[in-house]
N, C-alpha and C positions, 0 to 999 in steps of 0.2 A: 504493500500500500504506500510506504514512505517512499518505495523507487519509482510510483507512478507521481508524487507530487512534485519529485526532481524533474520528471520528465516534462510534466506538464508546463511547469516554467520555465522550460528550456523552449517549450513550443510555445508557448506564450511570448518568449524576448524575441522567438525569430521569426513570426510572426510579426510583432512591431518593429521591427526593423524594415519587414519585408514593406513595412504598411508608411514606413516612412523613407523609404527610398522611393516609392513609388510616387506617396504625395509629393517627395521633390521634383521627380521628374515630371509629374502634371501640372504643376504650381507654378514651377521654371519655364517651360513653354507657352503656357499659358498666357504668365504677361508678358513673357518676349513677343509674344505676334500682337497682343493688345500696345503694348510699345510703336511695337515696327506700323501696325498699321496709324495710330496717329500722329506717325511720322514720315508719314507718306509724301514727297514731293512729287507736284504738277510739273509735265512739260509738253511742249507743243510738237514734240517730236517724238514722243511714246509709240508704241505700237500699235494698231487698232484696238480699241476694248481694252487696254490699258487705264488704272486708273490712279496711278500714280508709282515710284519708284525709291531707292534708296540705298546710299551707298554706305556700307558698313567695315569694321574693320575689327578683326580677334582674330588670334591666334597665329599672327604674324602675316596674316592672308585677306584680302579684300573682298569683300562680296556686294555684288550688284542685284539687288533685290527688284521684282516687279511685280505690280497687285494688278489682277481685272478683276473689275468688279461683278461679275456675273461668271465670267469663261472665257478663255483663252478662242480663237477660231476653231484651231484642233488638240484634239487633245493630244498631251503630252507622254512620250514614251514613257517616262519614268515618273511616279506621280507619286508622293510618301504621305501617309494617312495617321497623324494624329489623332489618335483615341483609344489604343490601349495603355496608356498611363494615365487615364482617368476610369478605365474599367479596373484596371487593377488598382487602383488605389482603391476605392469601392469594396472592391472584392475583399483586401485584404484587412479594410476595415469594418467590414460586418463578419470577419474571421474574428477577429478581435473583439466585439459584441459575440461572437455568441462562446468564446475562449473563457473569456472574463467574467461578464456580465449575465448570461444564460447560465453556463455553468458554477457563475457562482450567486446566484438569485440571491440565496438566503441572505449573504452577507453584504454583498454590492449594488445590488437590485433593489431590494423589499426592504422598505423601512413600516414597519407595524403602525409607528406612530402617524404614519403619513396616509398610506391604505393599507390595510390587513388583507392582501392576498393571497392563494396559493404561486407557488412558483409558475404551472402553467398558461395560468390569468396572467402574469404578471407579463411574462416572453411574449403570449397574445395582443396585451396590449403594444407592447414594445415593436412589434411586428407591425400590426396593423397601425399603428398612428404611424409610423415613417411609409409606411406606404401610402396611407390615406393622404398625408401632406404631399406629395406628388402628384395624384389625381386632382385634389382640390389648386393646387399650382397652376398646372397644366390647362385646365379647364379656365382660368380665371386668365391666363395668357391669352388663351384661342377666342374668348370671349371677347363683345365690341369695347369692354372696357379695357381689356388689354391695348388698345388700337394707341391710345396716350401715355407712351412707356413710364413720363415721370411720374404720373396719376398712378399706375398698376408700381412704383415701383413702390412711393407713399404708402399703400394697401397692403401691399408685402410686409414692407419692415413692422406696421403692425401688428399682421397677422401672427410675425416673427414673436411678435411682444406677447401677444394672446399664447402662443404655444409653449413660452418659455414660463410664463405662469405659470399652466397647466402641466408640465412636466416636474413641477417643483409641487405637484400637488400629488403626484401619481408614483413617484421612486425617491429612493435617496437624494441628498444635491450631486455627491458626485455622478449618480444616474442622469439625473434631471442634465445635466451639460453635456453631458456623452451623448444622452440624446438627440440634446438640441443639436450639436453638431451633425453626427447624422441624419437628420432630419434635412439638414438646409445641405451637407454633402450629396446625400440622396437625390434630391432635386437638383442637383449641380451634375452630377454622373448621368444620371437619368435626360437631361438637358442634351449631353452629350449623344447618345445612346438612339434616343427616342427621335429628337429636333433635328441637330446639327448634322448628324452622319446620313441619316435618313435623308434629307434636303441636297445633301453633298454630293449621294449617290445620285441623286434626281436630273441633277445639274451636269453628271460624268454621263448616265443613260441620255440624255437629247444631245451634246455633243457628237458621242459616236453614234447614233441614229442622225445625223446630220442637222437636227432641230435647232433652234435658236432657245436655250433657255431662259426661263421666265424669272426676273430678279428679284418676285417676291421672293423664293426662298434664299436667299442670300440673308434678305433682310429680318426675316424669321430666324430665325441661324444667328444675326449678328446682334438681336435681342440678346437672345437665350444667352450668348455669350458673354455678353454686357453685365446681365445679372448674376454668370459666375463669377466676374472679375470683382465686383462688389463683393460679394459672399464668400470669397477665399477666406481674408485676413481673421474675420471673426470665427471661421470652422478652424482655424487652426489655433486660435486662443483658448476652443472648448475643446480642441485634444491636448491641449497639454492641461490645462484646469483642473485633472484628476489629480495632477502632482501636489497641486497649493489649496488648503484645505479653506483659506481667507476669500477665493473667487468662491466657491459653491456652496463651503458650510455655514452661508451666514441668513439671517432672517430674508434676508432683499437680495438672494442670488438672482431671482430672475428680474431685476430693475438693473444686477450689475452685466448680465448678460444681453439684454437691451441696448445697454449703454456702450457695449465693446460692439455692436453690430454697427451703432453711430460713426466710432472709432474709426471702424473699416471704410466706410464711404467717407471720413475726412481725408484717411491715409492716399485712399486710392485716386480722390478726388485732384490730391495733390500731385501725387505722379502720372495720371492722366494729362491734366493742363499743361505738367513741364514738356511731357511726351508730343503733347499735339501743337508744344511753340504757343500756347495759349494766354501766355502768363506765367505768375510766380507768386499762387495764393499760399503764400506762409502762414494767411491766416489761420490756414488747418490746423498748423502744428500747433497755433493755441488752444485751439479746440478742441485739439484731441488731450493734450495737458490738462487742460482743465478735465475735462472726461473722467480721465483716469486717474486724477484726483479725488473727484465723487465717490470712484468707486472702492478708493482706499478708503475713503471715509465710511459708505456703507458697509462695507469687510469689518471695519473695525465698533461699529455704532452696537449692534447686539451683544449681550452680554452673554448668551448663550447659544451654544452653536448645533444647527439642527442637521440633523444627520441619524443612522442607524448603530452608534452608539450610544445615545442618549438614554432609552431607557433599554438599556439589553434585557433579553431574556435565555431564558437556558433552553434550546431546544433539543429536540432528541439525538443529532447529529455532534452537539456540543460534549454533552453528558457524557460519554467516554473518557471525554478528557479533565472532566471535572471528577470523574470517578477513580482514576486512573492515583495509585498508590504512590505515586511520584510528586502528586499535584500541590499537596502543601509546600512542599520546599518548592517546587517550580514559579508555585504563586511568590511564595515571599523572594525569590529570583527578581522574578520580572518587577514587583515592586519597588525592589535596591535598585534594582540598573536602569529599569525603562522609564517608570512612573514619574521622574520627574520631569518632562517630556513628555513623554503619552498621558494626560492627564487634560481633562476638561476647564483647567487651569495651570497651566503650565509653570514650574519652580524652578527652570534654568535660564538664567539668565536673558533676554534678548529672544527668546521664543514666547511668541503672545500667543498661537493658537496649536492643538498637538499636529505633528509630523501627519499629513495625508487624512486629517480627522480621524485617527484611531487612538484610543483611548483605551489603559489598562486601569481599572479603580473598583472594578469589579471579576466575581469568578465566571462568569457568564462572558465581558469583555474581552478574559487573557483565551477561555475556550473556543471565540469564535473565530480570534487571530492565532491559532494553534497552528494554523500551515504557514503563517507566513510570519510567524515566531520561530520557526523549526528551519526556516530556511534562511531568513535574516541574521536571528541570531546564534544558532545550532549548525547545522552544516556549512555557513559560510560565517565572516566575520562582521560583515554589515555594519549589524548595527552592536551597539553602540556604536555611534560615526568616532573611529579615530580610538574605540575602545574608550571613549571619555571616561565611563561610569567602572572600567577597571572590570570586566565581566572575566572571569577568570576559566578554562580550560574545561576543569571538571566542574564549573555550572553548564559551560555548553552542551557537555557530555550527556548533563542531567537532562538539558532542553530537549536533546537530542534522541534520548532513550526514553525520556517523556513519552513523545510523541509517536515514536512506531512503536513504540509497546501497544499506545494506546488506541493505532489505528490496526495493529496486527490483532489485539482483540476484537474491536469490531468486524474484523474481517471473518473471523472464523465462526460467531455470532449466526 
């Protein structure tokens, strides 16, 4: 049992690795062509259907760029298709949902305090609203109100604010922003998938049927686009958000998630304009300061912090470990080394909220972090960071024999 937990976190890290190599390479290309194109220069000697050009220079080599805006006359022998590094990022991060978060419901998922559900309620919902947020998107784009991008984009960010609520009302905080990332990733992948490659092939099919293609779908295409180049910055502030327990464990997580959605159409707003020669709206970067000052302020305004250690319980998957004849001394372990630090009020110095919102102060709390007690502190040397707390050899031992004792009985159970 204890060599399946090693395993699992090994597929768990390479997994996010897999899922962060991939967002680089979507995220990277991404706004280099939003660059390139509003940086496109006019000339009166282009090619036909040409609809602007641009000269570049990396890697000790120049390159002579050129956009039409619909299609080239004929198509081109060699033609290279940007869209598996936005399926695979997708891919690799609903691996990572169902790695994490699916398999580990109980603990990362379900907070009692928030809905009391079973685990397969809970994956159901989880399931179904990141899908349902795509249909309702989608629908609300093709709609005549979509027809005024700045109008449908206003309704979005919104809707963005209604869903981030509502996820802080249905999972843990650090679910609730896992979520929401997913959610607006989804619609970002799906974007891709559904609109833009669909549309692309449309416009390669009448080319080689000799047809003249129609530049609506460009323009449909170059929506969809528009609104992932907004929605990057903020899906990537709610994949790392599981790290820092002050973005999602605090009363006003989904006000501070709101607010980093703002953040991203300052950021982008800004490198946009410089891209398209437009200007030099500096004023972003007060506004995103200020922003992000707010949300330091919100992180820090609640005096307690909500989450699925708050009121622990023992349930029956714990209970081994609570029973397990090791557990006294393991308890009074974790409370010399860890507890000044994992604690719902933190006693070391310069640490205001615990590491990841995990919290040891209870038997039920050290039971539920038993796998990733066993592996932080037990089989690797983690944590204590730096061995602050002086955790000595044969307490590891004890963590360590803790725990597959107490998963080897339940096994044979």
């Amino acid at each position: 049992m204890y060599e399946f937990a090693i395993a699992w976190e090994w597929l768990t890290f390479a997994v996010r690795w897999l899922h962060v190599i991939t967002a680089i390479a979507w995220i990277g290309s991404s706004f280099y062509f939003v660059a390139l194109d509003l940086g496109l220069k006019k000339r009166a000697d282009l090619p036909p259907g040409a609809y602007g050009e641009e000269w570049q220079v990396h890697g000790g080599g120049f390159y002579h760029i050129q956009k039409y805006l619909v299609a080239p006359a004929n198509m081109p022998e060699h033609l290279v298709w940007f869209k598996w590094e936005s399926y695979a990022t997708w891919l690799s991060g609903f691996a990572m949902l169902c790695l994490v978060y699916y398999a580990g419901a109980d603990l990362y998922l379900i907070d009692p305090a928030v809905l009391n559900v079973s685990k397969p309620v809970a994956i159901g919902i989880s399931l179904g609203s990141i899908a349902l947020g795509w249909i309702m998107y989608d629908l609300l784009c093709k709609s005549p109100f979509g027809n005024d991008n700045t109008r449908l984009m206003v309704a979005l960010y919104f809707i963005l604010v209604a869903v981030a609520w509502g996820y802080t009302h249905l999972f843990t905080g650090r679910a609730a922003f896992l979520h929401l990332g997913a959610f607006t990733a989804t619609i970002m992948s799906a974007n891709v998938f559904f609109i833009i490659m669909p549309n692309q092939r449309i416009v390669v099919a009448d080319l080689i049927a000799g047809r003249k293609p129609d530049s609506k779908y460009g323009r449909i295409a170059k929506q969809r686009s528009t609104h992932n180049n907004y929605l990057t910055l903020p899906v990537l502030f709610l994949m790392l958000s599981n790290h820092y327990p002050l973005a999602f464990g605090t009363q006003f997580n989904w006000i501070i998630a709101s607010l980093v959605f703002l953040m991203g159409v300052t950021i982008r707003h800004y490198f946009n304009t410089r891209h398209a020669n437009a200007g030099n709206p500096t004023w972003t970067w007060l506004v995103t300061v200020v922003l992000f000052i707010i949300i330091m302020w919100l992180s820090t305004v609640p005096k307690v912090l909500t989450g699925e250690t708050e009121n622990a319980r023992i349930s029956a998957l714990q209970q081994p470990f609570i029973s397990a004849g090791a557990f006294p001394k393991v308890r009074d372990t974790i409370l010399g080394r860890c507890s000044m630090c994992h604690a719902k009020e933190p006693g070391w110095e310069g640490i205001v909220r615990p590491p990841k919102g995990v919290v040891f102060e209870t038997d039920g709390d050290i039971a539920a972090h038993a796998r990733e007690i066993y592996l932080q502190a037990g089989r690797s040397h983690a944590m204590p960071p730096a061995n602050v707390t002086q955790i000595s050899g044969e307490e590891r031992r004890l963590l360590v024999s803790w725990y597959e004792s107490a998963t080897s009985r339940e096994k044979t159970q």
